[in-house]
Structures are given as C-alpha cells and as structure tokens.
C-alpha positions as CSV (number, residue, x, y, z in Angstrom):
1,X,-7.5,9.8,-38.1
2,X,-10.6,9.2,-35.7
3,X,-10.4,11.2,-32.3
4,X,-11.3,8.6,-30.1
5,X,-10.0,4.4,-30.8
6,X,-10.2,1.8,-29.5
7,X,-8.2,-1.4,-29.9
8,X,-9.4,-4.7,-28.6
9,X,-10.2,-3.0,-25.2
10,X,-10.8,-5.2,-22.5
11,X,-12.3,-5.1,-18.7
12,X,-11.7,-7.7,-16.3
13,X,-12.9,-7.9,-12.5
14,X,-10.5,-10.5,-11.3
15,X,-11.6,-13.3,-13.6
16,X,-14.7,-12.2,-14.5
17,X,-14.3,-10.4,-17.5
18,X,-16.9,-7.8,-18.6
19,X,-15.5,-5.9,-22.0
20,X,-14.8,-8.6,-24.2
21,X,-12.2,-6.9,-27.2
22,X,-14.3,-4.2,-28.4
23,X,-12.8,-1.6,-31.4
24,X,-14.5,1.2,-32.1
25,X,-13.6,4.5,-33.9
26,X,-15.0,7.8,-33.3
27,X,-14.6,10.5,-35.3
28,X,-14.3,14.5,-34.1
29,X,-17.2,16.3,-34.2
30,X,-19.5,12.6,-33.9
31,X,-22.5,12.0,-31.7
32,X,-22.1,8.7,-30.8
33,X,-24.1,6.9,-28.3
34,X,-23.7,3.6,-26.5
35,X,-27.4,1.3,-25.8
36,X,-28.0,-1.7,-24.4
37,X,-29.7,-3.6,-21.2
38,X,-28.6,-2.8,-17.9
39,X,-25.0,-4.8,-17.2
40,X,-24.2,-4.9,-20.9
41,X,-20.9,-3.0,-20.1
42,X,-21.8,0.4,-21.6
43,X,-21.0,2.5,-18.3
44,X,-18.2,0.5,-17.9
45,X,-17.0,1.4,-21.5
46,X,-17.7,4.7,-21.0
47,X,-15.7,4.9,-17.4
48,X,-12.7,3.4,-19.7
49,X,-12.7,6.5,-21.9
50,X,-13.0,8.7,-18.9
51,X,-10.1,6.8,-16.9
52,X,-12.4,6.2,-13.9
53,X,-11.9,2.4,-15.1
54,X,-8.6,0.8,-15.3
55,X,-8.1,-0.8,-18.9
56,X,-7.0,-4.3,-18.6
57,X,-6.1,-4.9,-22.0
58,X,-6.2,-3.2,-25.5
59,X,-5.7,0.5,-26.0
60,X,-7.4,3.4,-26.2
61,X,-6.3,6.5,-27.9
62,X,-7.5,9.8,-28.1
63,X,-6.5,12.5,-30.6
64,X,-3.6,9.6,-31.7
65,X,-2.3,9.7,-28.2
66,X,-2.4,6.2,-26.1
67,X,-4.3,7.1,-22.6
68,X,-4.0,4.0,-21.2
69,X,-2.4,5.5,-18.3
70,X,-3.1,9.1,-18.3
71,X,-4.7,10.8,-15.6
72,X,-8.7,11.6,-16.5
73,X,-7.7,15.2,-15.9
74,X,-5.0,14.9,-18.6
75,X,-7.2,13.1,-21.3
76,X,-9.4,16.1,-22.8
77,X,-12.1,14.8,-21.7
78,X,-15.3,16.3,-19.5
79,X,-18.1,13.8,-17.6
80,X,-22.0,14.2,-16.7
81,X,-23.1,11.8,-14.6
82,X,-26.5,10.1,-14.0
83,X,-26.4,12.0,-10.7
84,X,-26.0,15.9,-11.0
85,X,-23.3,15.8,-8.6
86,X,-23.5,19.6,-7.4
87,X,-22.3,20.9,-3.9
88,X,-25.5,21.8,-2.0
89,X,-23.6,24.8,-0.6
90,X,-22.5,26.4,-3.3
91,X,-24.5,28.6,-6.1
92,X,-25.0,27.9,-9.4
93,X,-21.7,29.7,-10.4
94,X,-19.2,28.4,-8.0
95,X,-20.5,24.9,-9.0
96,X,-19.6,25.6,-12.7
97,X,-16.5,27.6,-12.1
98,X,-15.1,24.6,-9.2
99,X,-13.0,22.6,-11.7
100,X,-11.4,26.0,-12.9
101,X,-11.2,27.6,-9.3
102,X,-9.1,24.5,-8.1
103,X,-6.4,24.3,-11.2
104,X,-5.6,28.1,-10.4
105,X,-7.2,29.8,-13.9
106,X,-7.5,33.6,-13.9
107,X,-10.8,35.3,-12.2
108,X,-11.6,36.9,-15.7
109,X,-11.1,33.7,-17.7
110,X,-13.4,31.9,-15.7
111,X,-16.0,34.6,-15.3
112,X,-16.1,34.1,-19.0
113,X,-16.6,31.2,-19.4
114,X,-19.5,30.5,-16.7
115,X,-21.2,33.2,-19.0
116,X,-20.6,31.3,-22.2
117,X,-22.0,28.1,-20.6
118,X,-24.9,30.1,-18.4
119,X,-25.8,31.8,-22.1
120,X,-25.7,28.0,-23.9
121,X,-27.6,26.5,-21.3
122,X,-30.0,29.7,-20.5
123,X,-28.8,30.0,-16.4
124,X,-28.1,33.4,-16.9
125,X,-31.3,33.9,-14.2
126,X,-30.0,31.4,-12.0
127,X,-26.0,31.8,-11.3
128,X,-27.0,33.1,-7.6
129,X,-29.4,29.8,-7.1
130,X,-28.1,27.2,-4.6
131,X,-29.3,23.5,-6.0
132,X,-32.1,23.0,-3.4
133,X,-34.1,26.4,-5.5
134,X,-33.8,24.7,-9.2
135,X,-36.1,22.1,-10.8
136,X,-33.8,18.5,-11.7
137,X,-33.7,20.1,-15.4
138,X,-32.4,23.0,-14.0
139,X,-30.0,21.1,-12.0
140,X,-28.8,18.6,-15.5
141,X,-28.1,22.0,-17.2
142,X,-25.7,23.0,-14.4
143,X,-23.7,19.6,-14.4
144,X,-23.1,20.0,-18.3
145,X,-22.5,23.9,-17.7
146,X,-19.7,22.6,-15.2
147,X,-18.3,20.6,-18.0
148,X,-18.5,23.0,-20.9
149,X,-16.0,25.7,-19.0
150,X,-13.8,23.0,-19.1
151,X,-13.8,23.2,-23.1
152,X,-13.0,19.6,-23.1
153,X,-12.2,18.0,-26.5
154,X,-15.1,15.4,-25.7
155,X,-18.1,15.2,-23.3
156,X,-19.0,11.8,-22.0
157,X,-22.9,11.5,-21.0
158,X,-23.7,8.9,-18.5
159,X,-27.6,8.0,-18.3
160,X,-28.1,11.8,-17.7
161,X,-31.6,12.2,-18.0
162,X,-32.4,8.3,-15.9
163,X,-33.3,10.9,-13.2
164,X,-36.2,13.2,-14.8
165,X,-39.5,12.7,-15.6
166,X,-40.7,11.7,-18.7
167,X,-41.4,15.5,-20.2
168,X,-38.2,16.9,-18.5
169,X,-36.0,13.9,-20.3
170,X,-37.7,15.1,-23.6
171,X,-37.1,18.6,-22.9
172,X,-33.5,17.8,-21.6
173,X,-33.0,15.3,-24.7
174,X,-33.3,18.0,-27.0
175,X,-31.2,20.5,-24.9
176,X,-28.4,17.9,-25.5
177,X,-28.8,18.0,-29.3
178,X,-29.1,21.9,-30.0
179,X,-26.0,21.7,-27.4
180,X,-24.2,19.4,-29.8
181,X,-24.8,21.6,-32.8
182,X,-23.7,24.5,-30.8
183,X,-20.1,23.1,-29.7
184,X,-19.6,20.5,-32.2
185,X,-17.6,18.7,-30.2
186,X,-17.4,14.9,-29.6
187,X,-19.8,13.6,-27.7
188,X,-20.6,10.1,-26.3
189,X,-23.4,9.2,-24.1
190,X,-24.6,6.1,-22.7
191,X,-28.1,5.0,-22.5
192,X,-30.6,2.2,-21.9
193,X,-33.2,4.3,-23.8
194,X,-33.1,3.4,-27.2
195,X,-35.4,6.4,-28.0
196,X,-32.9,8.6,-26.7
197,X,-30.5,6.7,-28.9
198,X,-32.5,7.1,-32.0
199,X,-33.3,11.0,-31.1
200,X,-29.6,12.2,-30.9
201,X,-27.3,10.1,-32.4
202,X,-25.2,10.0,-35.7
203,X,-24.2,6.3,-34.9
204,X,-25.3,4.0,-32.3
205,X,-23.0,1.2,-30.6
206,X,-25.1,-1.6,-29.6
207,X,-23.7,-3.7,-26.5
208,X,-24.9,-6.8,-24.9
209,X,-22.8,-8.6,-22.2
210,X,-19.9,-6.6,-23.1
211,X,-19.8,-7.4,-27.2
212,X,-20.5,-4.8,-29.8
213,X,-23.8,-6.3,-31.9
214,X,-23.7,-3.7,-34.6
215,X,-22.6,-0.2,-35.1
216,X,-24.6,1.7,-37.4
217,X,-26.9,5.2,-38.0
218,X,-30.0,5.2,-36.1
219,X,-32.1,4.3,-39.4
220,X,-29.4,1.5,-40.8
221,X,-30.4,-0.8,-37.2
222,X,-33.8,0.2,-37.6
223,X,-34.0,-0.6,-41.4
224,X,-31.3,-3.3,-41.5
225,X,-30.4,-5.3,-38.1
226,X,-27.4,-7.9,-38.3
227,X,-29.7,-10.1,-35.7
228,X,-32.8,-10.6,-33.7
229,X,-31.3,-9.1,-30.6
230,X,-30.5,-5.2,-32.6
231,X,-34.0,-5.6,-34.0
232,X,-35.6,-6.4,-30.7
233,X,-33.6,-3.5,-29.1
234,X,-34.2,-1.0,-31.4
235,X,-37.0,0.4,-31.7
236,X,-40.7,1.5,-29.7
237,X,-42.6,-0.8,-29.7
238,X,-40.3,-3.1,-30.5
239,X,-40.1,-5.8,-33.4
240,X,-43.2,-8.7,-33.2
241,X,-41.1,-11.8,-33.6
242,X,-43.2,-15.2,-34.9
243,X,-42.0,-18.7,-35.3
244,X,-41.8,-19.8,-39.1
245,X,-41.7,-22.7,-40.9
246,X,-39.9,-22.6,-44.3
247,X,-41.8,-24.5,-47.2
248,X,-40.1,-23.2,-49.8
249,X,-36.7,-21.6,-51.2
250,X,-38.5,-18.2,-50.8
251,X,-41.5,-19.1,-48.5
252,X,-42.4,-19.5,-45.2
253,X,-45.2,-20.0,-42.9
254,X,-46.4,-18.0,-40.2
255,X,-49.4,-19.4,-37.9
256,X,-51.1,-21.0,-41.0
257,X,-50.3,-18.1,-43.2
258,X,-48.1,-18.8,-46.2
259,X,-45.6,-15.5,-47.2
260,X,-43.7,-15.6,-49.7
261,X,-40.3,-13.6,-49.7
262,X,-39.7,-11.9,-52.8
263,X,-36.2,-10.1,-51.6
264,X,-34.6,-13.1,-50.0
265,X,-31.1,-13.6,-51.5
266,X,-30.6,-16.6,-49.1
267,X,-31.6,-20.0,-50.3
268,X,-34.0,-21.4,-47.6
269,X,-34.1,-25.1,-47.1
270,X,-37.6,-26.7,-47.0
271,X,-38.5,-27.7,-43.2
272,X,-36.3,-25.5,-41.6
273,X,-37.7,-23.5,-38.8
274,X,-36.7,-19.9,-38.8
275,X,-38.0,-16.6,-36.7
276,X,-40.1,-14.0,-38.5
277,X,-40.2,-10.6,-37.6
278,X,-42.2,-7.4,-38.4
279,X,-42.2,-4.4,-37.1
280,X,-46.0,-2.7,-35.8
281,X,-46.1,0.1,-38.6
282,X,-45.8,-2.3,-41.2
283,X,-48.7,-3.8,-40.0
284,X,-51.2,-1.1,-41.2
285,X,-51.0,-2.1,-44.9
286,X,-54.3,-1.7,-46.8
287,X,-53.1,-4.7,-48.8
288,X,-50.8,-7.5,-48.7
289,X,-50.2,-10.8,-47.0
290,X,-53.8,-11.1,-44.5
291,X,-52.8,-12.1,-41.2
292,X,-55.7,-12.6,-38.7
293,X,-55.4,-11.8,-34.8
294,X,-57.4,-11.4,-31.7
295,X,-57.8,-8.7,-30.2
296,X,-56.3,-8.7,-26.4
297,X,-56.1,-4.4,-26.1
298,X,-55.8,-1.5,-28.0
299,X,-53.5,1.3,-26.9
300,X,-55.4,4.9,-27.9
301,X,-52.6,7.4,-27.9
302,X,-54.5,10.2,-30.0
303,X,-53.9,9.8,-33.7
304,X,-52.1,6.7,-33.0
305,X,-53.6,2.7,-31.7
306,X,-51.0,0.1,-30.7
307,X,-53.1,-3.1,-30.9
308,X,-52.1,-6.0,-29.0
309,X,-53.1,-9.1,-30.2
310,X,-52.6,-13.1,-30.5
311,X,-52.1,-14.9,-33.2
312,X,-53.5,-18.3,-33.9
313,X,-50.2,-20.4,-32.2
314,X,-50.7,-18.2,-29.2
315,X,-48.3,-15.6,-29.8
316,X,-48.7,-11.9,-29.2
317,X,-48.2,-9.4,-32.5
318,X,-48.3,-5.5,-31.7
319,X,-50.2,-3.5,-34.7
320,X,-49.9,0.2,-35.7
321,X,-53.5,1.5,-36.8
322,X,-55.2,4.7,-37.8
323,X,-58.7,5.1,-37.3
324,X,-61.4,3.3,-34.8
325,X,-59.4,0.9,-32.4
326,X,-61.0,-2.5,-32.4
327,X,-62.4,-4.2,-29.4
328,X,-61.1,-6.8,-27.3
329,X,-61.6,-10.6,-28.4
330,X,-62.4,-8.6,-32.0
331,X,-60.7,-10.8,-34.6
332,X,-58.7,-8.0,-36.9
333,X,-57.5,-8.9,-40.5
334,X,-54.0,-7.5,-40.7
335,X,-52.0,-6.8,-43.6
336,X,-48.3,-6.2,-44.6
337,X,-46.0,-6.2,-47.4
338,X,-43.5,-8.9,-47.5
339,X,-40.3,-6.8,-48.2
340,X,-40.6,-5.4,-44.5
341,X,-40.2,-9.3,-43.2
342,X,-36.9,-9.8,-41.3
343,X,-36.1,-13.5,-41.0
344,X,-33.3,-14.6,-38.2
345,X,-32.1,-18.7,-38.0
346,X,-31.9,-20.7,-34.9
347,X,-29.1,-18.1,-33.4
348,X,-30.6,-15.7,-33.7
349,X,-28.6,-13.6,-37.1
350,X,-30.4,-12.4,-39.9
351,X,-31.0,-14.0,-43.1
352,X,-30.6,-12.0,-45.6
C-alpha cells in the first residue's frame, strides 16, 4: 500500500480551478519531487498534502487514512518552506525545539532530539546562535532541523533552496540527499529547478497548469519524454527542437537535411509536418547525419562548449563540444546519430 495517494484531487478558487484530477502514489521511503513553471500548481499540490490548502474534491490519504479533513498537525507530516521562517529572537535551539515546547513534550525528550537533528545537520557549533549570526545555509539547516524533531512520517520541501546562491543551493542540494539516506523517510519537494529534480529524486512528477505530464525516474523523462513539453522541461540545456517535414515512412527532413529514422515504430505519412528534437550532447558525434550551422556564440565552461548556432531556416540549435570552440559566423559541420531523434506531431506528443 503506497504511504501517500491521491485520488482525482482537485483545487478550485471559486471557479477557477487550478488542480485538475491529479492521482498519484507515493511510496514510503520515496524521494519524489514535483517540477514545473511557475503557476503550474505544484505548491498548491504540495499545500494540499500539508493541509494548508483546502481539497475541493478527490481524496488524499496518507498511511491508508483519508486526511481530507484532518488538522496539518494530525497528518504526520513536517514542512520547510521557501522562507526559513525562524523567530529572530530566539537561538538556534529554541527555534528547533518550538514545535515540541508548545505541544507540552518532556525537557529531556526534546533536548534529545535537537541533538539528533543539530548532529544530522552539523549545528552542534551553532545551538546558542540567534538567526541574524548564521549564513542563509546555515539558516535552511535550521528550518529542516525544526522539522526533523518532529519525526514526521514525511517532509514536504517547498522551493527551499529559491533563496541561496548558486554554490550554497549546490551545497544545500546535497545536504538534502545525504539527509534522505540518513532518515529514509518520505520526502516530497517542490521545485522549478529541474536540475534539482534530476539531482535528488527517485521519480519526478511533472505539472503544467495543474495536469500531471508524466511521472517517471529522472533518466526515463530524460531518455523517454511522453511529449515535447517533458522534453523541453527536462533537462540543461534543454532539448533543440526543429521543424520537419516527413518524406518518407521512416524519413524526414530537417533544414534541407534528409534523416532517416531507423527506430521509428510509427508509420509516418508522406507530407506531414512534424517537430524534431535533439538533445546538445548528442550533437558531438564524430559521425552520422551532417548538419551544418552558424555559429552565433560559444559558451567555454572549462572542459565543456555549449555552441549556439542557427540553422539554415533560421532556427537556433545548441551543441555540446570538446575541444577548440569555434568562432562566431564560423559555419560548424555537426553530427548525430539518428536513434537519439525524438519526433512530436502537431500537439505536441511524441511519436514513437
């Protein structure tokens, strides 16, 4: 039985509805992370579980318990928000321990478990520390201290790291997953980072105007996107996407470039225009189809060159290449094997 489900869960602001039927299990012990663009209903989702959102219509049970109308307190359930939340006048301690302090637990028991959490989260250093003397790391660490004392049966992770800088959100990001090994509890986070996604979780839910597009392992909607939008969203840089005509069963043509498609199960019909996609590693073949583009810019990022180019109908292609980055208005000869091709129709889903 999965810890967390739910069943055709819906969200409705007056009528403007924003969660439209989603089901979803989650087993115990998953890491399970929720990505989309902003106002694709993820937070929303995520209040749901929590019980900051009303549910108006489905259900959602946790542990095989409905929750619909359960208290947050009474759900299991422990939350980090984007903001760290802490009480400016209190130290590092009391703002872990507060939850506990207020419900009446025993002076030992909690001592004991802000030590657990301050070991997990190394803030044994800083328990005396008010918020204004730690760095915003420092001050994450302490929000999901506060929640692990609660020993919640699931920690729900809202944008946490939207806050930090860019080294501090890798540092942090990592945190998170030696956390998750540590506890092994169920955890579910929200982001708009689909790196983050990738980085920490066993399955990702991907939402867009509050519809599930695909659930999947990070790798299965890398490798194997039901549509154009998952393949666009997933991923850094992202999926080049070119107009194709099709000119055969198992052909197309791409800027003057014929391809054909040699693991195509789908039937093309001659004439029919279609979207071709590739992502930018597979573009640093030594052999295969020869795709010409001009050279616009070429990131250096050490080992690595993201070349950003146009093809001859205009449109831009980013390239992954080793080596000596070309120049600008340089024309580079690109090739790629047709088994990394991803063709989507007029709608936007995949051909397969």
């Amino acid at each position: 039985m999965a810890q967390i489900e739910l069943k055709d869960v819906r969200k409705s602001y007056g009528a403007t509805d924003v969660i439209h039927g989603i089901s979803l299990e989650i087993e115990q012990g998953e890491f399970v992370v929720f990505v989309g663009p902003s106002g694709c209903g993820k937070s929303t989702l995520l209040r749901m579980i929590a019980g900051l959102e009303e549910i108006s219509d489905g259900d959602l049970e946790i542990g095989g318990k409905r929750m619909n109308d359960e208290e947050p307190s009474d759900r299991g359930v422990a939350m980090v928000f984007q903001s760290y939340a802490l009480y400016p006048h209190m130290s590092v301690a009391d703002n872990m321990s507060f939850g506990l302090r207020m419900t009446g637990r025993p002076k030992d028991e909690i001592a004991e478990k802000v030590s657990r959490a301050a070991s997990i989260l190394q803030l044994e250093e800083l328990l005396a520390r008010k918020p204004a003397q730690l760095s915003g790391g420092q001050r994450q660490r302490v929000a999901i201290g506060r929640a692990i004392v609660r020993n919640p049966d699931v920690f729900l992770f809202d944008e946490p790291l939207s806050n930090l800088d860019a080294e501090l959100r890798v540092q942090m990001r990592v945190e998170i997953a030696k956390l998750h090994n540590t506890l092994a509890n169920t955890m579910i986070y929200v982001t708009h980072d689909q790196t983050e996604a990738m980085t920490l979780a066993d399955r990702i839910v991907v939402l867009r105007a509050g519809i599930v597009e695909q659930v999947g392992t990070p790798l299965e909607l890398y490798e194997n996107p039901d549509n154009a939008f998952v393949a666009g969203f997933i991923g850094s840089p992202r999926m080049n996407f070119a107009r194709a005509k099709v000119t055969g069963p198992r052909a197309i043509e791409v800027a003057g470039v014929a391809i054909a498609l040699p693991d195509l199960a789908t039937e093309l019909a001659t004439g029919t225009e279609v979207s071709f996609g590739i992502r930018p590693e597979h573009l640093h073949a030594e052999t295969g189809v020869e795709l010409p583009i001009t050279v616009d810019v070429a990131e250096q990022l050490g080992s690595t060159t993201y070349v950003h180019g146009t093809l001859a109908t205009g449109e831009v292609v980013i390239a992954e290449r080793r080596g000596t980055a070309p120049r600008p208005r340089d024309t580079v000869l690109l090739h790629f094997d047709p088994r990394h091709a991803r063709l989507f129709d007029a709608d936007g889903m995949r051909i397969r």
